[in-house]
C-alpha positions as CSV (number, residue, x, y, z in Angstrom):
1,X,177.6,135.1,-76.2
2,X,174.3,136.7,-76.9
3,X,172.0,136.2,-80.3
4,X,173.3,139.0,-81.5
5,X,176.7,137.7,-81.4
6,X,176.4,134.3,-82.5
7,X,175.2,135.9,-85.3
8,X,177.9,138.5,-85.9
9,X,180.5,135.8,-85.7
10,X,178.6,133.0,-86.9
11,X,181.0,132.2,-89.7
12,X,183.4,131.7,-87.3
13,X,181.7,129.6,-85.1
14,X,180.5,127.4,-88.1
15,X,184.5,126.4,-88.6
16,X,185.4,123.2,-86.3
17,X,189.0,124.5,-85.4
18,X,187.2,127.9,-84.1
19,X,183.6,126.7,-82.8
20,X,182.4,129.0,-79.9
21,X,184.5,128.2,-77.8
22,X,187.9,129.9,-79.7
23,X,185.4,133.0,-80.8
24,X,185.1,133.2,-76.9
25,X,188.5,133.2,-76.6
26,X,188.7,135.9,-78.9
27,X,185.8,138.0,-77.1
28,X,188.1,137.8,-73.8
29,X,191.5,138.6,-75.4
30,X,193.0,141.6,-75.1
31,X,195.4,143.1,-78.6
32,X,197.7,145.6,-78.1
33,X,198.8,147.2,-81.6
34,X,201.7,149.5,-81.9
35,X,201.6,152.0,-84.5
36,X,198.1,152.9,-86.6
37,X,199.2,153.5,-89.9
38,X,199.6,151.0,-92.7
39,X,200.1,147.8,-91.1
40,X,197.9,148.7,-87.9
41,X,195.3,149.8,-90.2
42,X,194.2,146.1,-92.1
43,X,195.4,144.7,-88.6
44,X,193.2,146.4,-86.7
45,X,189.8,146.4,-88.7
46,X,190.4,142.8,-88.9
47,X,190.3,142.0,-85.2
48,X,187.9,144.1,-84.2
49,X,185.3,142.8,-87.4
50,X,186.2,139.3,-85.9
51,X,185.5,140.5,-81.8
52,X,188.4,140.5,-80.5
53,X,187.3,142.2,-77.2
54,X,189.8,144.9,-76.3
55,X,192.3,147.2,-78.8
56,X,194.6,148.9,-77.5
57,X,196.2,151.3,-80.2
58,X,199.4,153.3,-79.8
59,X,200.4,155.9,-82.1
60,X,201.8,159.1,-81.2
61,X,201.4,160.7,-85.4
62,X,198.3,162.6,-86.6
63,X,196.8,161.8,-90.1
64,X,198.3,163.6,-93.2
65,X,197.2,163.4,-96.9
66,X,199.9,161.2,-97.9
67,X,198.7,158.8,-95.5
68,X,195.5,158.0,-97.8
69,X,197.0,156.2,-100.2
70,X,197.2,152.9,-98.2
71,X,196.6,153.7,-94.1
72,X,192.9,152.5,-94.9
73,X,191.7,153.2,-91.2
74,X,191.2,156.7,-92.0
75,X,189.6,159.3,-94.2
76,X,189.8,162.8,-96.1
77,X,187.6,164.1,-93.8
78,X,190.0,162.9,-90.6
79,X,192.7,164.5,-92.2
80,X,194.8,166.3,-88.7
81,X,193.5,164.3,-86.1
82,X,195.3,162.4,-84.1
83,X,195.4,158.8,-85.8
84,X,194.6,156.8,-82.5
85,X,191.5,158.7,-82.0
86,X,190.6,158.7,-86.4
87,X,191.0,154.6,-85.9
88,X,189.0,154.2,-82.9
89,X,185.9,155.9,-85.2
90,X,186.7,153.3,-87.6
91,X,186.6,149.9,-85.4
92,X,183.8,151.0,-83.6
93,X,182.3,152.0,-86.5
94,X,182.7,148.0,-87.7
95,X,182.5,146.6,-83.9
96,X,180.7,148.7,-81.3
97,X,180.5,145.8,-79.2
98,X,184.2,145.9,-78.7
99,X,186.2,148.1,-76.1
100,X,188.7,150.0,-78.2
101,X,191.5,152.3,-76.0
102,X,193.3,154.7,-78.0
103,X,196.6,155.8,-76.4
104,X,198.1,159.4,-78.6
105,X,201.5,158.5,-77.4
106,X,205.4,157.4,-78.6
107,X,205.6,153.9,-75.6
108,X,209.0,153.6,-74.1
109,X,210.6,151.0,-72.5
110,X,209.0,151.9,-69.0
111,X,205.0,152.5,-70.9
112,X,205.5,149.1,-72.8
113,X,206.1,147.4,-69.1
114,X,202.5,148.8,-68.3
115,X,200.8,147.7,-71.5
116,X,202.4,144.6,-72.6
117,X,201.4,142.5,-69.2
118,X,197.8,143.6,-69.6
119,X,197.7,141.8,-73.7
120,X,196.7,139.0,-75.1
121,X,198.9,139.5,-78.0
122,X,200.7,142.3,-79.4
123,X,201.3,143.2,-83.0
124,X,204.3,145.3,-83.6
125,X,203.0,147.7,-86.6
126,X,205.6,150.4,-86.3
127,X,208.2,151.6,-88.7
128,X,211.6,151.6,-86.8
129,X,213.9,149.3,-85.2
130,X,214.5,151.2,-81.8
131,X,210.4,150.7,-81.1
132,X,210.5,147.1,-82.6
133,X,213.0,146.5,-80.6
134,X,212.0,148.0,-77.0
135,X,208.7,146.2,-78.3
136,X,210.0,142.7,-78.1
137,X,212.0,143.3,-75.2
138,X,208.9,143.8,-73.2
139,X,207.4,140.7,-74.9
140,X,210.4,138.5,-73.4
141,X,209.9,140.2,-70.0
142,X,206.6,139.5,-70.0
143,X,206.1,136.3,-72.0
144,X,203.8,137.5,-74.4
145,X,203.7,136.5,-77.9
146,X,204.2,139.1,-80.5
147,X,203.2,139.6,-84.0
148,X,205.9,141.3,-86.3
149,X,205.3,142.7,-89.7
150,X,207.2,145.3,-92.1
151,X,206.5,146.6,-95.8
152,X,209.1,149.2,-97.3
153,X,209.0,149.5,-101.4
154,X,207.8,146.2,-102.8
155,X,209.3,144.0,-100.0
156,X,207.0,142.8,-96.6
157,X,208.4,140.8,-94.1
158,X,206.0,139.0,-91.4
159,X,207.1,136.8,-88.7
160,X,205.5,135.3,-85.0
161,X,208.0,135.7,-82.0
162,X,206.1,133.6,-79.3
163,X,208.3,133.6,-75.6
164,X,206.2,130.9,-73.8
165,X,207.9,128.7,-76.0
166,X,211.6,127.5,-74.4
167,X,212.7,127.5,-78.7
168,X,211.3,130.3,-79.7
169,X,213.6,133.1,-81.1
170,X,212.7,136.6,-80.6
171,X,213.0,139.5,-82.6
172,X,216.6,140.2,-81.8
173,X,218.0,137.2,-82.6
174,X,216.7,137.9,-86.5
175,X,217.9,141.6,-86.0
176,X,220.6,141.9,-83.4
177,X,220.3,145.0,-82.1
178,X,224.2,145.8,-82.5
179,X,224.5,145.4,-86.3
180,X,223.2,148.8,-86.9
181,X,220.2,148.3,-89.4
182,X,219.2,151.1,-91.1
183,X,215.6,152.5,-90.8
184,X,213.9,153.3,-94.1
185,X,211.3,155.0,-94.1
186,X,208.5,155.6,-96.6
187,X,208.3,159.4,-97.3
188,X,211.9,158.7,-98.7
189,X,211.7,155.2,-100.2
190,X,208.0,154.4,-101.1
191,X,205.7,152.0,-100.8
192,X,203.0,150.1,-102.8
193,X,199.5,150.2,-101.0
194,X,198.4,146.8,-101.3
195,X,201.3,145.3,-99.5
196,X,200.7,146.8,-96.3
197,X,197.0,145.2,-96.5
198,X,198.4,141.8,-97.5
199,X,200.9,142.3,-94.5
200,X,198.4,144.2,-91.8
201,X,196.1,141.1,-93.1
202,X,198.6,138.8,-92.1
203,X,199.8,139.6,-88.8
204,X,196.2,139.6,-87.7
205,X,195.4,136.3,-89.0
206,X,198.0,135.4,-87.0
207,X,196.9,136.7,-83.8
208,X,193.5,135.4,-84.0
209,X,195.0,132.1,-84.5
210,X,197.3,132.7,-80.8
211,X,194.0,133.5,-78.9
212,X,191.5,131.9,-80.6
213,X,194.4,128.7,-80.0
214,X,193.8,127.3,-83.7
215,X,196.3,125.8,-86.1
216,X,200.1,126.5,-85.7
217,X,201.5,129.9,-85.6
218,X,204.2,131.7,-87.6
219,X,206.6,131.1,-84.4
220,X,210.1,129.8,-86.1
221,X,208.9,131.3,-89.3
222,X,209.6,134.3,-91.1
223,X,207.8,135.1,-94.5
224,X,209.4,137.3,-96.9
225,X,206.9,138.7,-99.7
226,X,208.6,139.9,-103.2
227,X,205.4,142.2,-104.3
228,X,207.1,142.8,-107.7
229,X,207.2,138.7,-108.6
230,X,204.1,138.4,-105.8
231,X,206.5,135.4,-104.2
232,X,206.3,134.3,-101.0
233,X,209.6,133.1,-99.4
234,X,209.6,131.0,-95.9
235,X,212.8,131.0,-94.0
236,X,213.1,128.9,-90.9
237,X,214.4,131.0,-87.6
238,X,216.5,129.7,-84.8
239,X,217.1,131.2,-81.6
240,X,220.7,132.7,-80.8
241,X,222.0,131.3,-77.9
242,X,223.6,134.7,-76.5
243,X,220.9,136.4,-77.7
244,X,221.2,139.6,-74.6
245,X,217.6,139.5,-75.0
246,X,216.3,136.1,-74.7
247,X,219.0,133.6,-73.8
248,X,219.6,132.8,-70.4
249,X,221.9,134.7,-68.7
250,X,224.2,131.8,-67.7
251,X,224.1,131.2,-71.1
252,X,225.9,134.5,-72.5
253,X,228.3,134.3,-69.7
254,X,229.7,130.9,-70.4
């Protein structure tokens, strides 16, 4: 790190679980975060204010007016452009010592093979189970740990699925992909602004804390947040052992 850095992140460096050495870490990680909206929005300004080195953002939507009211990466005067390229203005805005990609794009199974080897850490900031789920699929593949969060209403959800751990659960053994969970989505249910910052806020404290390798992650752990009564509930996760995702294959066939 340069002057100029130390300085940026000097309150960072100043704790003794981070030091220079995990704000290294961070400089040399590499985030990819699906979805640019809500979640992605607090999530993203976040890492890139603390230097984590490379965003990758995916996002396939443009910016509308009703996004305003709590998808704080972006602005009036953004209003129709693509939201990749809107949130790229703002983190290098913050950051412009950071390398920020920004992919206009809805990732399949095949995309997410490309992208996920290539992360750090990815944070799963979309709005629907069939891209949660193709999302933590490639995270299994590829043993990457990934950062989940959801807000609908007055209810948010945040949890760490991390697949270099032999215990760890994944996404699918919480939401089994066969039980037939019903999207919902905010244009038809509503949601309270805030949340999606304390959320967003969350998921990328908990990424820092995987690459900067401080403290103990949400892995095992899912957090449930009741906005109304502003209660946190922690439930503890196990993995399923036919999980077709991330159970051993001899396992589901015994």
């Amino acid at each position: 790190m340069d002057d100029r850095q130390l300085l940026r992140y000097s309150r960072h460096i100043l704790l003794d679980e981070v030091g220079i050495e995990g704000q290294q870490r961070a400089l040399a990680a590499s985030a990819l975060i699906i979805g640019a909206g809500g979640l992605g929005s607090p999530a993203a300004l976040y890492l890139a204010a603390a230097g984590v080195g490379r965003l990758v953002l995916v996002d396939d939507d443009q910016v509308d007016l009703t996004n305003l009211q709590r998808q704080i990466m972006h602005t009036t005067g953004r209003v129709g452009q693509p939201k990749v390229d809107s949130a790229r203005a703002a983190l290098l805005a913050i950051n412009p010592e950071i390398a920020v990609v920004a992919l206009r794009e809805r990732v399949d199974c095949a995309r997410l093979d490309q992208l996920v080897p290539q992360a750090s850490v990815v944070l799963d900031c979309s709005d629907n189970f069939a891209t949660r789920h193709a999302v933590n699929r490639a995270c299994v593949a590829h043993r990457v740990p990934l950062v989940s969060g959801a807000v609908i209403r007055f209810d948010g959800q945040v949890a760490v699925f991390d697949p270099r751990s032999a215990d760890s659960p994944c996404y699918c053994c919480l939401f089994p992909q066969d039980q037939g969970f019903t999207d919902a989505a905010c244009s038809s249910m509503g949601v309270f602004a805030p949340l999606v910052g304390v959320v967003g806020a969350l998921q990328a404290a908990e990424a820092l804390k995987l690459v900067m390798q401080v403290g103990r992650s949400l892995a095992g752990r899912l957090l449930l947040l009741d906005g109304r009564a502003m209660e946190w509930t922690s439930m503890n996760l196990s993995r399923n052992p036919v999980c077709p995702v991330c159970s051993p294959k001899e396992t589901q066939s015994t």
